[in-house]
N, C-alpha and C positions, 0 to 999 in steps of 0.2 A: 504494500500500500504506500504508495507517495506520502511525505508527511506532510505535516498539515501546511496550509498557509499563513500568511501574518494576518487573512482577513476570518478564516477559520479557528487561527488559533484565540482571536480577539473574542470572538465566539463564545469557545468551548472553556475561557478564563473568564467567564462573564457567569456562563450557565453553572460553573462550580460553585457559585456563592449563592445561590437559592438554594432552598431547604423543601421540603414536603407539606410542612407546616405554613410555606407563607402564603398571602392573599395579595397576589402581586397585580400593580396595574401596569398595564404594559403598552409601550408607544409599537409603533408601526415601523419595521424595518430590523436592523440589527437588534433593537430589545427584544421584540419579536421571534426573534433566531433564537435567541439565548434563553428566553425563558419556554420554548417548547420543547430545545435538548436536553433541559432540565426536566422537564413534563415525560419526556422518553427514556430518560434513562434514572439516572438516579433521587429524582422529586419527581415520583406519580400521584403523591397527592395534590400536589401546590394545586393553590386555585388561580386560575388566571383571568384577567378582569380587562376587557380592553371597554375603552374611552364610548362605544355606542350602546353602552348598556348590559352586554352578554358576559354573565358569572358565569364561572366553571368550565369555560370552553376548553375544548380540547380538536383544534384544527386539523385537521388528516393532512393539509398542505399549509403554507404560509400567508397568509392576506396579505392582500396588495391595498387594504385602508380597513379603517376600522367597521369600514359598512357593508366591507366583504360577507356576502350568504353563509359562507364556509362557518363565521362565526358565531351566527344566529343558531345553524343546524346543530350547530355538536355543544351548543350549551346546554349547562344545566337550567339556567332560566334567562330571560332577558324583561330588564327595565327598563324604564321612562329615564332617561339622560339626567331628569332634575333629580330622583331617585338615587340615581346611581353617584351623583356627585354631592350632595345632600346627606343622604345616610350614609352612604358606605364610606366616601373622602372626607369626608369634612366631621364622620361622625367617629374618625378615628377607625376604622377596620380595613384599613390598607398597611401592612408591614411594607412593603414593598413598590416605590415609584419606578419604574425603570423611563428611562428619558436617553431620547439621542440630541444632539445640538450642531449647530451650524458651527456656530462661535462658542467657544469657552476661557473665562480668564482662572489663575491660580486659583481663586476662592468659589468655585463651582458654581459662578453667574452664566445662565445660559442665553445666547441670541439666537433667535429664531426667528425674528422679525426681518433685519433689514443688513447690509451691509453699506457704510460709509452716511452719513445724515440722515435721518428721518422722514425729512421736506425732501429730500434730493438725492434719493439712495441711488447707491453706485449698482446694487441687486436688491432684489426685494423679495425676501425670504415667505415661505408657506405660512407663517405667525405660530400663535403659539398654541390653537387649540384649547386642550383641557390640561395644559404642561406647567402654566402659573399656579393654578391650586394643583394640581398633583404635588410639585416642589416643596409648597408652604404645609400641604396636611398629612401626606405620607410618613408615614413612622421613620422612614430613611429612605436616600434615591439613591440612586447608581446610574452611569453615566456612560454608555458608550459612543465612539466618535476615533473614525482615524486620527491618528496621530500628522499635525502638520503644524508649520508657523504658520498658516492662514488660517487653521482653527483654533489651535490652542495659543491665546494672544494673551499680552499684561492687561490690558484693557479692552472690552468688547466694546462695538458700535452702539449696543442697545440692550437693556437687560428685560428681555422677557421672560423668564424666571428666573427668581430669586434665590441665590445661593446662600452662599453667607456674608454677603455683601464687600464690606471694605475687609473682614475678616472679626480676631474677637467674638465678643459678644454681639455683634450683629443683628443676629436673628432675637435673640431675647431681647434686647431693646424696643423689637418692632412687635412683641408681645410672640412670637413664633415659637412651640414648645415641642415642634419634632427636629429630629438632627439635622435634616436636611441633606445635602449631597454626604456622602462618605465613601463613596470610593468608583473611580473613575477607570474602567477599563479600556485601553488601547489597541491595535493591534502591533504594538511592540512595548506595551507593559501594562501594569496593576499599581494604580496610585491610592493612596488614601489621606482623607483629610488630617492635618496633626491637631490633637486635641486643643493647644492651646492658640495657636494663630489664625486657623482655619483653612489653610491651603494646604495645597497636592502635594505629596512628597513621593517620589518614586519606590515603589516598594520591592516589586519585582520585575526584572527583565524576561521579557519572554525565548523560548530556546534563539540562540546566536546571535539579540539584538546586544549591544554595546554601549556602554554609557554614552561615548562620544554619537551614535546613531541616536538614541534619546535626547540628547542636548541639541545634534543640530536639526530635530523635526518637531522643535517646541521652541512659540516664539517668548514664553517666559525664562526666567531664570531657575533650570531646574535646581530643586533640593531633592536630598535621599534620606529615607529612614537610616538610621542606625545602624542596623544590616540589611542589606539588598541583594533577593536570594535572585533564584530564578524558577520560574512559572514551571509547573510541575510539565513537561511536554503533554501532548495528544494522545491516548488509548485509543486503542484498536478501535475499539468500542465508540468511543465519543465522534471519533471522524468517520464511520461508518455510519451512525444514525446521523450526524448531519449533514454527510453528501447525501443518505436514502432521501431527505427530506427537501431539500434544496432541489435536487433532480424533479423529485416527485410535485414539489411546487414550479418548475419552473414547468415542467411538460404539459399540467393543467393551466396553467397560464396561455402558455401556448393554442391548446383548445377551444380557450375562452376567446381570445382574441381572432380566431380563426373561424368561429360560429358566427 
């Protein structure tokens, strides 16, 4: 078996940190990847919760939005949107935010909005959805997002959801009492937040990335934990259930758009 990729292994170091236990809300794309390899292999309990309302789903392929059919079918139930953000976000029963981001700075502010002013953007990003209250009310988020100086910047163009702002106390200042981001996966490492300043520390390298490849595809100034191991490699197992599924998404995809 070929090993895995940077975009794979980004993946399969995202899906190890869900548990069976959590009630995760999940974005579209990459968190979507990660928290259904987690649903296949090692957390077949986890509950997965995407943004149109369907508790419990369990996708036989990967949605291409949250209003994909795929995830109405295979829930266990589905709500009303105000429901779903209302009781279940806001009322505290999410462990788990998974977010992807355009823009990210050291203290896990995310842009989703716009690149370069506001009034007079250089792009003009998809926005942020249901991504500002996911951030503010999930128990904790996690974050995935290639690794580049055009994403991970000192300062972002716009902050649509809210990290931990300047860093600090931040968030409890602004009366916020869940963690908020705590650990940002890559596809060339595993950050987490440091308890006491609020920014990314590099934690592990994934197999053959390099500090100096980390430092030049990050437009902050990286820091490292303490000790900076490296990301346990790919199982058989983990890259075999997530080509079956990628394959098997991408062939229905194919279908769909051919019907």
């Amino acid at each position: 078996m070929l090993p895995a990729t940077p975009s794979e292994m980004m993946t399969i170091a995202a899906a190890r940190l869900l548990k069976s236990e959590d009630v995760c809300f999940v974005g579209i794309g990459p968190p979507s990847a990660a928290c259904n390899l987690a649903r296949l292999t090692h957390a077949p309990g986890i509950t997965l919760i995407y943004e149109s309302g369907t508790i419990g789903t369990a996708p036989a392929v990967l949605p291409l939005s949250i209003g994909d059919g795929e995830l109405c079918r295979t829930a266990v139930t589905t709500v009303s949107v105000p429901e779903m953000f209302r009781y279940w976000l806001q009322g505290g029963r999410i462990s788990i935010g998974f977010l992807g981001a355009a823009q990210l700075d050291p203290f896990g502010n995310i842009n989703t909005t716009c690149i370069g002013d506001y009034a007079r953007p250089k792009t003009r990003l998809p926005g942020g959805g249901g991504a500002p209250e996911i951030s503010t009310s999930a128990a904790e988020i996690f974050i995935t997002m290639q690794q580049s100086r055009r994403g991970m910047v000192k300062a972002i163009d716009f902050i649509t959801s809210f990290g931990h702002g300047e860093g600090g106390d931040a968030r409890a200042r602004l009366g916020l009492h869940s963690k908020g981001p705590t650990t940002l996966i890559t596809d060339l490492a595993v950050w987490k937040i440091d308890p006491e300043t609020k920014e990314f520390h590099a934690h592990s390298l994934h197999p053959g990335v390099t500090k100096t490849k980390a430092e030049e595809t990050c437009g902050w100034d990286v820091k490292y934990a303490a000790f900076v191991g490296e990301t346990p490699p790919a199982t058989v197992l983990e890259l075999s259930v997530l080509r079956d599924l990628v394959q098997r998404s991408q062939a229905a995809h194919r279908r769909s758009a051919a019907a």
